[in-house]
N, C-alpha and C positions, 0 to 999 in steps of 0.2 A: 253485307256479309253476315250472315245466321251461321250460331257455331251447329246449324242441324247443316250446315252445307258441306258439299266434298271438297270444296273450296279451302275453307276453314279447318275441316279436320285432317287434309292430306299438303295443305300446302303452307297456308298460315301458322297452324298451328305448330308445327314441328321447325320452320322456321325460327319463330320466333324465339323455341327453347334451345336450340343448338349454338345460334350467334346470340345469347344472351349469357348461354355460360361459356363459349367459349373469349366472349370478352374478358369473364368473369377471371377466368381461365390464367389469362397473360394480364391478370392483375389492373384492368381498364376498367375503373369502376362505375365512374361517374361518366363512359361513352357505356356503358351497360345500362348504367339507369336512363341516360339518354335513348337509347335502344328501346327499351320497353316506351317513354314515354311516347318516341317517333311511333309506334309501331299501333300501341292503343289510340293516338290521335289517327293515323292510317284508318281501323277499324273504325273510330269515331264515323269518320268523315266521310269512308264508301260511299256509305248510303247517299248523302249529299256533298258538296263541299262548302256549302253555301253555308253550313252548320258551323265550320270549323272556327271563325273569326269569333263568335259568342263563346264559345266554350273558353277557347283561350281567354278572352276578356274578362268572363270568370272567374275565370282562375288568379290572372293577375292582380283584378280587384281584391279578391278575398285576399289572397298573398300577404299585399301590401297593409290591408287593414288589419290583419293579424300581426304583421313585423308591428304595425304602429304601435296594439293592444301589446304588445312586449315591451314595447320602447319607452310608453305613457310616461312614467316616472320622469325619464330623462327631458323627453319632448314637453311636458308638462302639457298634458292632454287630457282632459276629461273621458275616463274610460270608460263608463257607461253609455256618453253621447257619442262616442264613437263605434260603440259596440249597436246601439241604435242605428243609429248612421249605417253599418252591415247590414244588416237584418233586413232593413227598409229597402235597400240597394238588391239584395237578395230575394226577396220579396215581390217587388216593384216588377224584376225584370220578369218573374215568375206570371204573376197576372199581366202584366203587357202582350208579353207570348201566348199565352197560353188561355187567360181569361178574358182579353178585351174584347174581344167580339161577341162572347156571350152575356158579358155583359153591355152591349151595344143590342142586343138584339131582346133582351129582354125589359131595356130601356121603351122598346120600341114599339114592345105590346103591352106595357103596363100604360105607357103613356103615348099611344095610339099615333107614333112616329115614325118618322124613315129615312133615321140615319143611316149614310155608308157603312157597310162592312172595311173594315183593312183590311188590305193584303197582304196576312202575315202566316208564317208558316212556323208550326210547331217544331220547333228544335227537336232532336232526337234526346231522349233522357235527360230534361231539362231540371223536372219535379225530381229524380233521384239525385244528381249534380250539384241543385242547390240547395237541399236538405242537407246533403253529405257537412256541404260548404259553410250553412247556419250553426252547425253541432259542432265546425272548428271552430267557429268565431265564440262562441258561447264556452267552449270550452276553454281558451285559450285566454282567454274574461277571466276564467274562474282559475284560471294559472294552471288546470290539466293540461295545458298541451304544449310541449316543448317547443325550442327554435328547431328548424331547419333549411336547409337550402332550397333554393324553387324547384331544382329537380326534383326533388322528392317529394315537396308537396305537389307538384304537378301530377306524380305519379299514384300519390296516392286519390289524387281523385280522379283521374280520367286510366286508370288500369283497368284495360278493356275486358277483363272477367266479370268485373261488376258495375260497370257503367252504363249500361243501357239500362238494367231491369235490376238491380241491387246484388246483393245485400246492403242494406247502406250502412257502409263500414264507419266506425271513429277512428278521429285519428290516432290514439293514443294505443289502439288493438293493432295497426296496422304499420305504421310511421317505424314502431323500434325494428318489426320482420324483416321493412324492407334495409333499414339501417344495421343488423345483425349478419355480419360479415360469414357466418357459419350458414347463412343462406343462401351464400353465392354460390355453393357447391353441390353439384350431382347428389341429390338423396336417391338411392335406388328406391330405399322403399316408398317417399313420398311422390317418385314420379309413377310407379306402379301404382300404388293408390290412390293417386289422382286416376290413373287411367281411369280403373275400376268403376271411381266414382263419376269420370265422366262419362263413361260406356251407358251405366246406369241412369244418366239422366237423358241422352240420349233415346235409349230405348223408352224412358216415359214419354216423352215427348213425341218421337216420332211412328210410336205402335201404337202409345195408347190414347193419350191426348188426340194428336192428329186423326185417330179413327171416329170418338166422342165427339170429335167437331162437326161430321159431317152431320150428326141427328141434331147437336146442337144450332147451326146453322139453319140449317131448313125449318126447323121450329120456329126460330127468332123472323125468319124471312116468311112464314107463313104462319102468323101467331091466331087467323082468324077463323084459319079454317081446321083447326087442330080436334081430334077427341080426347079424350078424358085420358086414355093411355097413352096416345103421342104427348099430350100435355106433362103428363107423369116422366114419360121418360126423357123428354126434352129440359125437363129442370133437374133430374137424376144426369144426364147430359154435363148439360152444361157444371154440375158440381164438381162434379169427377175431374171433367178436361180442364179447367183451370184450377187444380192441386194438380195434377201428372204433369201441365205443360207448367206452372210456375215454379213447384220445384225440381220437376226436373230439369228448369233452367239453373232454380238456384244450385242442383249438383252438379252441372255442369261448368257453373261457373268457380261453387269450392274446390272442383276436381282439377282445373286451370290453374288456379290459384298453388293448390297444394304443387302442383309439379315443379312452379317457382319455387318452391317452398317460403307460400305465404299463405298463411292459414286465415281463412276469412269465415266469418261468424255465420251459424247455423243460423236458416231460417225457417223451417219447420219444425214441429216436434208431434206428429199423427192427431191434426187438427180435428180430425173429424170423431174423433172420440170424446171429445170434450163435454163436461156434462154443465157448462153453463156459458155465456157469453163471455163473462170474464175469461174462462178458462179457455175458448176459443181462442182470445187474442195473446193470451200467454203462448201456443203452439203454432200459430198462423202469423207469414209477414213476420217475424220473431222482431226482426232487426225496425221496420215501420213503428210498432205497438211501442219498443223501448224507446224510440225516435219520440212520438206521441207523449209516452207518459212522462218525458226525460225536459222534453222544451217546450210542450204546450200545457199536460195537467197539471204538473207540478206549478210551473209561474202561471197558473190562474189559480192556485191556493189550495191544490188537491184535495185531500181526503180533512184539512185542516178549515175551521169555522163554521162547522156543523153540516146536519145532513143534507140542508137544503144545498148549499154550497156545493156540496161533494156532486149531487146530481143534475147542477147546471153544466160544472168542470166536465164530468164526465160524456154529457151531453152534445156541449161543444165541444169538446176534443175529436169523438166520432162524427161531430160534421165537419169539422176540420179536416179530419182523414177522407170524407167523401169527398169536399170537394178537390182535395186536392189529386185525387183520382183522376178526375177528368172534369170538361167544363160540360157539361150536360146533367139535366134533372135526370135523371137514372140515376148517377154517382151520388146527388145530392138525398134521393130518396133512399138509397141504399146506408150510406151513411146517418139520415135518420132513423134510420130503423134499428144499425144498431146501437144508437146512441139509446133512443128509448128502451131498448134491450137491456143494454148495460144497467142503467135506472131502475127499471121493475126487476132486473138481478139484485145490484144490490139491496134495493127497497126491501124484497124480500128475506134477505141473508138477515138484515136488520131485524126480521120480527121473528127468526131464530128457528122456523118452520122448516120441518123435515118431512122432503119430498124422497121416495125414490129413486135410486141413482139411474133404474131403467126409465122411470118416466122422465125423469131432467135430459138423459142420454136422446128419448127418442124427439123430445119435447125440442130440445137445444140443436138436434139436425134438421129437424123439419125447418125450424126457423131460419137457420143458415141459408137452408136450400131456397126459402121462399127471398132470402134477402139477398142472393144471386141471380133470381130469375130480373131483380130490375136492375145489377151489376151489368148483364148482359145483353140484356134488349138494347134497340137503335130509341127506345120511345117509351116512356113509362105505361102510354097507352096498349104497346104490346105486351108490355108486363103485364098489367092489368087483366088482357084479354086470354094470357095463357091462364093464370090462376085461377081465374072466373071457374073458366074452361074445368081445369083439372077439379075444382072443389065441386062441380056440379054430375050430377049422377046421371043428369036428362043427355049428357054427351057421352055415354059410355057407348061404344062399338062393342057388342058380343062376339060375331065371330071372330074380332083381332085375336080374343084371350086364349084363343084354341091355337095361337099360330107362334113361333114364336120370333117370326117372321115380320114388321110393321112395315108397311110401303108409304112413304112417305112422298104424297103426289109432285111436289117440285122436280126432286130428281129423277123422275120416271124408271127408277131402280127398286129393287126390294131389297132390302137390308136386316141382317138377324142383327138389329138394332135392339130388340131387348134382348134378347141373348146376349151379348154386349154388354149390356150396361149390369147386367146380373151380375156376369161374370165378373169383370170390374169391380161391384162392389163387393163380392167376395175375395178378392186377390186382397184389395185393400185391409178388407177387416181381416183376414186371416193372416196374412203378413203381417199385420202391424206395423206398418213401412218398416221393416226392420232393419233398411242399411241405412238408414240415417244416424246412428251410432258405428256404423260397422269400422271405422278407423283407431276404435280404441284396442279391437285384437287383432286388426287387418297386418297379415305377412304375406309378404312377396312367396308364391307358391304357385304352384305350375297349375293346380283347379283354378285358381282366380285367371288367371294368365289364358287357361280355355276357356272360362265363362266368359272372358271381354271377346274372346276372338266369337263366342257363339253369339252375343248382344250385337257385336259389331256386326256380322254377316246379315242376320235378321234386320240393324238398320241398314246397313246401305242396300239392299235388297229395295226397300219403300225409297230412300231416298235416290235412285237411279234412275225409277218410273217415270216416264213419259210426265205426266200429268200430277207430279208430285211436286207441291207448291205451298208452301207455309211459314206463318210466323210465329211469333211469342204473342202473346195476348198483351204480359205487361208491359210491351213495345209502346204501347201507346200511351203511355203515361210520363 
């Protein structure tokens, strides 16, 4: 179940908010928190059920080693080697799932073998779940994060708004909202502006993402046969559709959230203006980047024991963030790139040299864009071959540029695919994503109340189509 389904937004959803306050309602607190946690494991598990037994196991694991990291004193327990003891468990289950066979398989060509693959299937949101799950244990080490009961924590980690694709919440942002009893009640205005803001991501997702996918697709699926301007516009593509589709999940998943009224941490802030790498990952993934700098840079020694130090940490931290993207050299190379990014950023900052802010501006997207094109490919060899591609002059098609029309031979259709992507990137840069603050003046008002119902017509329009079929990109992760 995709909250882009009629599914989700006519049956699920309204469900879920009616018998949750109305438990709330006749004072049933703790069958309310049970409610959401039945209902987010429900959604968990759709997909599969076969999912459902690890998540729980998860969950219980982490639980208990956190009662224990509380109890240390009394238990007389070594609370670092049990905080280890987390981490490893957390970890461990992470690369079993998710990495064993890739690393079986590159066992296999380095040392010209043929071991079995396992037959093991990737958990749904396993890499968000147990990230979530390492930042309690570390926290709860560090005495940030209080007692509570399993319901609660159950619920703050598998609350289906943010458990498949993030934001990866802490406990200590989320734990007091769901324990602040002034939450259990009807906000008018916070279910209206959930609406709003899930209307909004909605309509990213399923107008404009989902459109960006098709040129994005066919490019990746035909990286060899491409010219110089399907190359251009396939990595303009692919840039676009995963900002509109990732946060228009993450609005859609803070707009869920707010209706409960539980306010879950912003994860973009108009990335793509960013005029240096660093400053990219300040606005991008928000909640990832703090994950990163919070449990990996910092305990490798940060910005602390000089500059060589600072730009190994830095180094490793973004191939950390790559691999744990996915288990494929695409993620691995993507992840190096911007680790060396990050490096020759600050390397430079260090020798105190003033660039202009247009050139860092155009210098820092181009970059971006090139370090999505191997985000995205099946194959760094596709990567390879659209950039080739686009950086060479000998594949320019002339009469495309008269059209603004590109036929893209896979789908035997024509597509105003740069017209498209223009436009798009003018919506972008001219809006400024401007409602990703819109909550701090947002009032319940009959314009908002018409803008959701005219967002809302335009989506279920695409999402009614015969042939309308899609996911989240960071579903796979």
């Amino acid at each position: 179940m995709f909250f882009n389904s009629l599914q989700f937004i006519f049956i699920f959803l309204p469900v879920a908010l009616i018998v949750y306050f109305l438990l709330n309602k006749l004072r049933l607190l703790k069958l309310a928190t049970g409610w959401l946690v039945g209902i987010s494991l429900f959604f968990y598990s759709y997909w599969n059920i076969k999912y459902l037994p690890l998540i729980l196991a998860s969950i219980t694991f982490n639980y208990l080693i956190g009662q224990t990291l509380i109890s240390q004193e009394r238990l007389k327990i070594n609370k670092k080697a049990l905080l280890i003891f987390g981490i490893v468990g957390n970890v461990g289950l992470l690369i079993y799932f998710k990495y064993f066979n890739f690393l079986i398989e590159n066992i296999n060509i380095v040392f010209h073998q043929q071991f079995d693959f396992m037959k093991l299937m990737l958990p749904l949101a396993i890499s968000f779940f147990t990230f979530q799950q390492i930042s309690y244990l570390v926290d709860t080490y560090k005495e940030k994060a209080k007692d509570c009961d399993f319901l609660t924590y159950a619920l703050f980690v598998c609350f289906f708004p943010h458990l498949i694709s993030g934001p990866i919440v802490r406990y200590e942002e989320e734990v007091p909202q769901i324990l602040n009893i002034k939450n259990r009640v009807v906000n008018w205005k916070n279910l209206s502006g959930g609406l709003f803001l899930f209307a909004i991501g909605l309509f990213k997702k399923v107008v404009i993402a989902d459109l960006l996918a098709n040129s994005a697709l066919v490019g990746f699926s035909d990286a060899y046969n491409l010219s110089i301007l399907e190359s251009w516009i396939v990595i303009f593509s692919y840039t676009f559709q995963i900002f509109f589709d990732f946060s228009g999940y993450t609005d859609m998943a803070r707009g869920i959230g707010l209706m409960f009224n539980i306010n879950i941490a912003q994860n973009f802030n108009n990335p793509y203006i960013a005029k240096d790498i660093q400053d990219f990952w300040r606005r991008w993934h928000m909640t990832l980047s703090r994950w990163l700098k919070d449990y990996v840079y910092i305990p490798l020694g940060g910005n602390r024991y000089g500059n060589f130090n600072t730009y190994k940490n830095l180094f490793l931290t973004f191939l950390i963030g790559g691999i744990w993207h996915g288990a494929n050299l695409t993620f691995i190379v993507w992840g190096l790139m911007h680790g060396i990014g990050s490096v020759i950023n600050r390397f430079w900052k260090n020798l105190n040299k003033s660039i202009p802010n247009w050139f860092c501006w155009v210098l820092t997207f181009l970059y971006i864009n090139v370090a999505w094109l191997y985000f995205g490919a099946k194959k760094v060899a596709d990567a390879n071959n659209i950039l080739i591609t686009a950086l060479n002059p000998l594949t320019f098609d002339v009469p495309k540029i008269y059209f603004p029309v590109v036929k893209f031979r896979e789908t035997g259709h024509s597509y105003g695919i740069l017209t498209i992507v223009v436009i798009v990137f003018a919506i972008y840069f001219i809006f400024n994503d401007s409602f990703r603050n819109f909550m701090d003046k947002f009032q319940p008002k009959t314009k908002y109340m018409l803008f959701i119902v005219f967002l809302m017509i335009i989506v279920i329009y695409n999402l009614v189509k015969p042939d309308y079929s899609s996911s989240f990109i960071y579903f796979n992760f």
